[in-house]
C-alpha positions in Angstrom: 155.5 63.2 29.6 157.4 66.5 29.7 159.0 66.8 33.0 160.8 70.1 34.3 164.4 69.3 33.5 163.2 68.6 29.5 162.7 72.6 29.6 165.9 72.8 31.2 168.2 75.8 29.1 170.6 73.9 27.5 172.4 76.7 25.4 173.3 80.5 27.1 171.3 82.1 24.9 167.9 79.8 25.8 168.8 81.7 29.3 167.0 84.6 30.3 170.0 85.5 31.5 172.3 85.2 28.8 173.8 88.8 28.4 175.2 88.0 32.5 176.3 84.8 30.9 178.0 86.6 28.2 180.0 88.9 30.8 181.2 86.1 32.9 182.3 84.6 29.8 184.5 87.5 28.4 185.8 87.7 31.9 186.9 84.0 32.0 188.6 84.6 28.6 191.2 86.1 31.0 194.6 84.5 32.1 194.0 85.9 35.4 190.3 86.6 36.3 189.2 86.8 40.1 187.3 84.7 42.1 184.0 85.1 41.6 181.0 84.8 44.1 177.3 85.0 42.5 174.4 85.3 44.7 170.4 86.0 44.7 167.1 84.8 45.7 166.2 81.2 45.9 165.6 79.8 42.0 166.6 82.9 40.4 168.9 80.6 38.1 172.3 81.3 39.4 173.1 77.5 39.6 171.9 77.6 35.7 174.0 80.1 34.6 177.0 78.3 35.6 176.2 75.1 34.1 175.2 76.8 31.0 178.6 78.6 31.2 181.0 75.6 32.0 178.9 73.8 29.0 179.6 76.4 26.6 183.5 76.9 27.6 184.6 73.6 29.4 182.5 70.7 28.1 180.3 70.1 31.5 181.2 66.3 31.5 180.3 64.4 34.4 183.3 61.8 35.3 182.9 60.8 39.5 180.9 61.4 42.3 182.6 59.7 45.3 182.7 61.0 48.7 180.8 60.0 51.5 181.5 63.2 53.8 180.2 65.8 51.3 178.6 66.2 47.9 181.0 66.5 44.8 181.0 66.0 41.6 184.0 66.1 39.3 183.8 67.2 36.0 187.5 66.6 35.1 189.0 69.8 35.6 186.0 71.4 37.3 184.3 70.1 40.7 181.0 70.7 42.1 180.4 70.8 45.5 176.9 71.2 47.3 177.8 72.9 50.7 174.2 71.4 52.0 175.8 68.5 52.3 178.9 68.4 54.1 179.1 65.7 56.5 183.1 65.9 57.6 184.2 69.5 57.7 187.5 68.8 58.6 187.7 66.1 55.3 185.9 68.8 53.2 188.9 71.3 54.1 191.8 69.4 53.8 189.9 67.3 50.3 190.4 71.8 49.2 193.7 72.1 50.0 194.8 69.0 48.1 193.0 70.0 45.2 194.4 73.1 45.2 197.7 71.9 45.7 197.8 69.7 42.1 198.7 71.6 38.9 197.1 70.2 35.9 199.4 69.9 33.0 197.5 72.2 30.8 197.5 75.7 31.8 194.2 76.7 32.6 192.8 76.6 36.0 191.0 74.3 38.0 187.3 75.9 38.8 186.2 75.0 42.7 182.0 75.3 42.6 181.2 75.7 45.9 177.1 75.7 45.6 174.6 76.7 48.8 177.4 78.7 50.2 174.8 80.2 52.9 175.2 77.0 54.8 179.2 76.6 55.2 180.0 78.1 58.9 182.4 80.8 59.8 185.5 78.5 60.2 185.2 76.6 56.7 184.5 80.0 55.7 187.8 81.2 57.5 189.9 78.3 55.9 188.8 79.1 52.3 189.9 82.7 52.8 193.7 80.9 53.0 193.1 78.7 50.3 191.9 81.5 48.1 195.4 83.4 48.7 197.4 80.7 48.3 196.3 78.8 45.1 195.3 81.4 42.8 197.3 80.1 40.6 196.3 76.8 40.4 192.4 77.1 41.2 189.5 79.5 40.6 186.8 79.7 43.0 183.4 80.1 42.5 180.8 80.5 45.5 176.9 80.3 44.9 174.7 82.0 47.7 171.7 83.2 47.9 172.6 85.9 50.4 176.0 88.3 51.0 175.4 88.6 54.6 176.2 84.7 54.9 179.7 85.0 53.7 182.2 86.8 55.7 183.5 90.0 54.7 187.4 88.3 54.1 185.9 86.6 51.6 183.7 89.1 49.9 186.8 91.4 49.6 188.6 88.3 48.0 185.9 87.6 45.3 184.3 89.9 42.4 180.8 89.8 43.6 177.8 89.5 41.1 174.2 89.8 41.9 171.5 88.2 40.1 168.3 90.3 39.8 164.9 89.0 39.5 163.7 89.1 35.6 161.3 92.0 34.7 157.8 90.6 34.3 158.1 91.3 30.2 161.7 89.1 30.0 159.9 86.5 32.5 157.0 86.3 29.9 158.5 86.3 26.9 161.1 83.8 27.9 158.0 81.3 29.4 156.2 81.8 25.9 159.5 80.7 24.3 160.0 77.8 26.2 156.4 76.3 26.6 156.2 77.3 22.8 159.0 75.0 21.8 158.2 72.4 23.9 154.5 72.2 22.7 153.2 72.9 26.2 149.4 74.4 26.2 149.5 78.1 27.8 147.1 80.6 28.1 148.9 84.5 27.6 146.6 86.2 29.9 146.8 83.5 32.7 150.9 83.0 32.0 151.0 86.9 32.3 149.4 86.6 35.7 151.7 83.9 36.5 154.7 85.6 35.9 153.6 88.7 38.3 153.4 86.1 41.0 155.6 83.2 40.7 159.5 82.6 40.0 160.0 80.9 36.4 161.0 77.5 37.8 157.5 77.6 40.2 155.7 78.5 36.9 157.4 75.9 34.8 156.4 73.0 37.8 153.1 74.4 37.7 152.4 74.3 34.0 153.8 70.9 34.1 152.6 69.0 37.2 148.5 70.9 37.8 146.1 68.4 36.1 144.4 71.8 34.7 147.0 72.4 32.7 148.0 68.7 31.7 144.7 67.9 30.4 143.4 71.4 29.4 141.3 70.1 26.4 139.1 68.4 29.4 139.1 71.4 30.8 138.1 74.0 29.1 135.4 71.4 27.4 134.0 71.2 31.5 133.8 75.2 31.7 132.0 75.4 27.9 129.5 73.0 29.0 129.3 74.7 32.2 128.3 78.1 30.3 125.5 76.5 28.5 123.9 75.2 31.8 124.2 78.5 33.7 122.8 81.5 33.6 124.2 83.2 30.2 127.2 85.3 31.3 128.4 87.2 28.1 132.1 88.1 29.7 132.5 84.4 30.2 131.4 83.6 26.6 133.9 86.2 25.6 136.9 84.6 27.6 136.0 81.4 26.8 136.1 82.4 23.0 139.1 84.2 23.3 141.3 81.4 25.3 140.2 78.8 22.4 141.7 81.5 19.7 144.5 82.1 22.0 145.0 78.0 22.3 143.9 77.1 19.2 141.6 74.6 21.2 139.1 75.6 18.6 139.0 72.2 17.4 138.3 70.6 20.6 134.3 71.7 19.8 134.8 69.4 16.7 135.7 66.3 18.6 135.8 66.4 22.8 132.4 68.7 22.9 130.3 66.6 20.4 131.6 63.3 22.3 130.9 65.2 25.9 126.8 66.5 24.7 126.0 63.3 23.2 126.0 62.1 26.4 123.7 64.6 28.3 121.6 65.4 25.5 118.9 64.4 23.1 119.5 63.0 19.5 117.5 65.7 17.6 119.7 68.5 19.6 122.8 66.9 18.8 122.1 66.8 15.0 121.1 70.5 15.1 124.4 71.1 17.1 126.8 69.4 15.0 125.1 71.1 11.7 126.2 74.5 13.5 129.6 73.6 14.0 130.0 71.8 10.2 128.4 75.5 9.1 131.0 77.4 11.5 133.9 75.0 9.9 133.1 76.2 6.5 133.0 79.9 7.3 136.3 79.8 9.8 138.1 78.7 6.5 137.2 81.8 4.4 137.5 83.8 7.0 140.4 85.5 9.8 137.9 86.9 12.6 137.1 83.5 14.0 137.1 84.8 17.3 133.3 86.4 16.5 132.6 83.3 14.7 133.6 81.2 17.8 131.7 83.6 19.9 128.3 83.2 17.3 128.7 79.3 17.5 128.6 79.2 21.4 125.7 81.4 22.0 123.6 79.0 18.9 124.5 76.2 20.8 123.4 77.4 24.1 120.2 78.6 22.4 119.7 75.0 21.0 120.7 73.2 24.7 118.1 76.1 26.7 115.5 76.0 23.5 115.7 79.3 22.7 115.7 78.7 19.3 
């Protein structure tokens, strides 16, 4: 089972935001590059981007997570820290300015990730301001937030600030298709269209992945043809129907799931007229490039055969 961290970028140009990526990159290519604080809305990706960044430059290699008092995570030369979690302020401080302190024995920097910045207080906040003057250096500092008004303005001044914009519907879609495309996940355009309008790309990803409508969208879609054939005949849902099998290519589903579903709830002599219609719609389909009118001819013969209007 696909689960949301499968689908997980893991090159900068599987990013939607790999031209920012691309920036930050040329700007690390630097001897001497500022500190850096990148902010924006809850799962916009900014948390991605760096990964995807210290992956593609630094070899993101996870060697020791030990602290008790906060939450970090070294990566040799690079350390994460998620500010949610900071237990001992005063040990989270002073754990900084011994970090900073050490020179490695190559000469690039050491890069400080200092994640869910919006929850360190003013006087961490204050402390940091020293630290960033005094081991520039030695250390590069980079501060995650989803909000500039949480950081104080000694700090802002201190940093080169870069916002991360919410994706235009069209990028949002086109990098969705992408991903559920190469990871064979089922998607409807017009639905994932809608989706996008609505919901961030992680929210859609999670819903795509977790909603049973999605995960077992053959049964599905089988439930709503039946349902058409026992209601009143509705020609726009025919059409939709039609077109999200084309769109799907769930066409084949009428072949195995539908048969297996009407052989339950129907009689014998129905069933063989039915699955003649479909053997004659699988010879045509073959020969032919407008199977959307074919698929749309083959459900209105079977709902004439299930209602007797034949």
């Amino acid at each position: 089972m696909i689960s949301p961290i499968d689908v997980l970028p893991k090159h900068k140009y599987d990013s939607i935001h790999y031209k920012l990526i691309y920036q930050i990159e040329q700007l690390f290519n630097k001897k001497d590059h500022p500190n850096i604080i990148i902010y924006g809305k809850k799962r916009c990706g900014k948390t991605t981007i760096i990964r995807l960044l210290f992956n593609e430059l630094f070899e993101w290699k996870k060697e020791s997570e030990n602290n008790n008092n906060f939450h970090m995570i070294n990566y040799g030369m690079y350390y994460y820290f998620d500010c949610k979690n900071i237990i001992n302020k005063n040990e989270f401080i002073e754990y900084l300015k011994t970090l900073c302190k050490s020179k490695d024995y190559s000469e690039k920097h050491k890069y400080i990730i200092l994640d869910s910045f919006e929850d360190v207080n003013y006087h961490i906040q204050n402390c940091l301001k020293v630290i960033l003057e005094k081991s520039s250096v030695v250390s590069k500092f980079i501060i995650i937030s989803i909000n500039m008004n949480f950081i104080i303005p000694a700090l802002r001044s201190r940093c080169l600030n870069i916002g991360i914009s919410e994706p235009k519907l069209y990028d949002k879609y086109i990098y969705l298709k992408n991903v559920f495309t190469n990871n064979n996940i089922i998607f409807n355009k017009s639905l994932l269209l809608n989706d996008c309008r609505e919901s961030t790309i992680e929210d859609i990803i999670n819903k795509y992945l977790s909603n049973d409508k999605y995960k077992n969208i053959k049964s599905y879609y089988v439930d709503e043809i039946i349902d058409l054939f026992y209601k009143p005949f509705s020609l726009n849902k025919l059409r939709d129907l039609s077109q999200i099998l084309k769109e799907l290519d769930l066409s084949e589903i009428i072949n195995y799931e539908l048969i297996d579903r009407l052989q339950l709830i129907i009689k014998e002599k129905k069933l063989i007229m039915i699955i003649k219609e479909i053997a004659q719609y699988n010879h045509i389909i073959q020969k032919s490039y407008r199977d959307i009118l074919f698929i749309e001819s083959l459900l209105i013969r079977i709902y004439n055969i299930i209602n007797e209007l034949l």
